[in-house]
C-alpha positions as CSV (number, residue, x, y, z in Angstrom):
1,X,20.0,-2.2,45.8
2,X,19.9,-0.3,42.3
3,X,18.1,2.5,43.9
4,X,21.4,3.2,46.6
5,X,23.9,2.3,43.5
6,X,21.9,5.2,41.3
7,X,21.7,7.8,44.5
8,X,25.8,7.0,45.4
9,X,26.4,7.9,41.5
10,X,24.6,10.8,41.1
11,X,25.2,12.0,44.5
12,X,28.5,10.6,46.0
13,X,30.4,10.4,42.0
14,X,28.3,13.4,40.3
15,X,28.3,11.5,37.2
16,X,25.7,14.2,35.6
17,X,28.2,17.2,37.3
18,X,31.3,16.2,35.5
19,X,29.0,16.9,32.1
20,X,27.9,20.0,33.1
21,X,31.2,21.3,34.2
22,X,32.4,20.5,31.0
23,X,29.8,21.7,29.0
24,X,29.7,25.4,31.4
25,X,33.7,25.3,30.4
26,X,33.1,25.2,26.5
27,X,30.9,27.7,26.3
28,X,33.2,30.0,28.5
29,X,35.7,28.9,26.4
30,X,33.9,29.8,23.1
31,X,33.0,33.4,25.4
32,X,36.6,33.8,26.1
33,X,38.1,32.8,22.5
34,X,35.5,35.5,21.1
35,X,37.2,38.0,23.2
36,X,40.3,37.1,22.7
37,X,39.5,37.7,19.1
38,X,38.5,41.0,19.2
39,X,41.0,42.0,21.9
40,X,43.8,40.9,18.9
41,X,42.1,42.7,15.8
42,X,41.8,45.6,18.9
43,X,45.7,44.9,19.1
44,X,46.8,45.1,15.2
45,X,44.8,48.1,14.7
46,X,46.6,50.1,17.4
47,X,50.1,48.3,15.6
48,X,49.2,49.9,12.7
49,X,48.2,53.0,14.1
50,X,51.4,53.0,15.8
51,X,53.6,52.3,12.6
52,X,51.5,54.9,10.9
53,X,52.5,57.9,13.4
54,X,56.3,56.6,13.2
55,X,56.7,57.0,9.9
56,X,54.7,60.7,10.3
57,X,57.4,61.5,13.1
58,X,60.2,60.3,10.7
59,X,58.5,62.9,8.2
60,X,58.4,65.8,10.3
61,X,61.9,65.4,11.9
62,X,63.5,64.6,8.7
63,X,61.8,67.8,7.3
64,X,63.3,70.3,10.4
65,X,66.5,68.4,10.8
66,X,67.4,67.5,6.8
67,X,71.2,67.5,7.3
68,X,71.5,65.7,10.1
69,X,73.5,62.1,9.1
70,X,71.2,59.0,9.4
71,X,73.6,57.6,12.5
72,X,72.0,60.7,14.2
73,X,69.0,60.9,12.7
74,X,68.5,57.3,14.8
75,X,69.9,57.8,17.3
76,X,67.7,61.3,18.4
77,X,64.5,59.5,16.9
78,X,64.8,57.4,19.8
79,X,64.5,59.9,22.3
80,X,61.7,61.9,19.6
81,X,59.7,58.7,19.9
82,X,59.5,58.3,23.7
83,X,58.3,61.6,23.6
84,X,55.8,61.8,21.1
85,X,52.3,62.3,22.8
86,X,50.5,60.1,20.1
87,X,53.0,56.9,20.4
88,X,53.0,57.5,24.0
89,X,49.2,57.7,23.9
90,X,49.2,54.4,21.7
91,X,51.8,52.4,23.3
92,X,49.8,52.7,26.9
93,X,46.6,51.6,24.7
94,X,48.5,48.9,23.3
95,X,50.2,47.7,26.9
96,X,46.5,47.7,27.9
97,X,45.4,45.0,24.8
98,X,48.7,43.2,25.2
99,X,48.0,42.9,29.1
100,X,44.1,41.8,28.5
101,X,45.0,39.1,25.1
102,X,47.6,37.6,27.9
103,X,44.6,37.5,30.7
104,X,42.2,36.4,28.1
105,X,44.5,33.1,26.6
106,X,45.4,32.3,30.5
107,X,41.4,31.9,30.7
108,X,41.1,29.8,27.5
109,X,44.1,27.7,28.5
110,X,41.8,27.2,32.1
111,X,38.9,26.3,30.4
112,X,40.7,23.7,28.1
113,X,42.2,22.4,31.8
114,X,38.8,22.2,33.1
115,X,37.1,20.5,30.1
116,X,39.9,18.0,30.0
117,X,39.7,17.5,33.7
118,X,35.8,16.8,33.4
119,X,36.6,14.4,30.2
120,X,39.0,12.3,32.0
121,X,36.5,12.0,35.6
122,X,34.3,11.0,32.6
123,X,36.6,8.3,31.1
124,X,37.5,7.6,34.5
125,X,33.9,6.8,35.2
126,X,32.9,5.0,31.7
127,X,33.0,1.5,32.9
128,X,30.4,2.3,36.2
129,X,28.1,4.3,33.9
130,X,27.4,1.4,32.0
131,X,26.8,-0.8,35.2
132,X,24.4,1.8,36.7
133,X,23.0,1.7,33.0
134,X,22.3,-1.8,33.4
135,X,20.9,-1.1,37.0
136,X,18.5,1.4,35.6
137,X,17.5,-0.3,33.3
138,X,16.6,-3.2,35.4
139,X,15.1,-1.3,38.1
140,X,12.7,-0.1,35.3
141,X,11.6,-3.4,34.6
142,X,11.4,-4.4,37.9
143,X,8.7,-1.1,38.6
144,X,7.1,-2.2,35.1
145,X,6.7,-5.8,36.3
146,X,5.1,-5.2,39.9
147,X,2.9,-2.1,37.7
148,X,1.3,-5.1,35.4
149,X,1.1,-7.7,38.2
């Protein structure tokens, strides 16, 4: 009897599976949450960057067009921004980061899914893994008994 209640666990239930799926999602999840981290220090550095060759544009423009009113000034930097090669440069780069951060925290967010998923079938399962415990542990005696006898 304890011998078919052990192989329908581990077999039928995957009692041990549940674990491992859980413990395979954390350490993606660490994986992915390292990544993410560097994909969002990758992400401020190209915002600075960015913010950096604005304030060079206002220079230059301001320097060739010093009379023009501020309204104007704006209004033209608008169109002098779209078609600086630099910013263009870095806003593709930093589309790129912003696309693979979004990717990255969609995976994190699966992996918590997953790990919570695998803790619940755990949960779920508490009250038969301490049954089969008790089956184990009798079956050992059982085997120690007939060994001595």
């Amino acid at each position: 009897m304890s011998a078919k209640a052990l192989a329908y666990a581990e077999q039928e239930l995957g009692v041990h599976r549940d674990y491992q799926v859980a413990t395979e999602q954390l350490e993606s999840l660490d994986a992915t949450l390292a990544d993410l981290d560097k994909a969002q220090d990758r992400r401020r550095k190209l915002e600075e960057d960015y913010a950096d060759r604005e304030v060079e544009l206002i220079s230059e423009m301001r320097g060739i067009h010093p009379n023009m009113s501020d309204t104007r000034f704006k209004s033209e930097f608008k169109g002098w921004e779209r078609t600086d090669q630099a910013l263009r440069e870095l806003r593709v780069e930093l589309f790129k980061v912003r696309s693979e951060i979004q990717g990255l925290e969609l995976d994190a967010e699966m992996a918590r899914l997953r790990i919570k998923v695998s803790c619940s079938r755990m949960e779920e399962l508490g009250g038969y893994l301490n049954y089969l415990a008790v089956v184990k542990t009798q079956a050992e005696q059982s085997k120690n008994t007939q060994e001595t006898e």
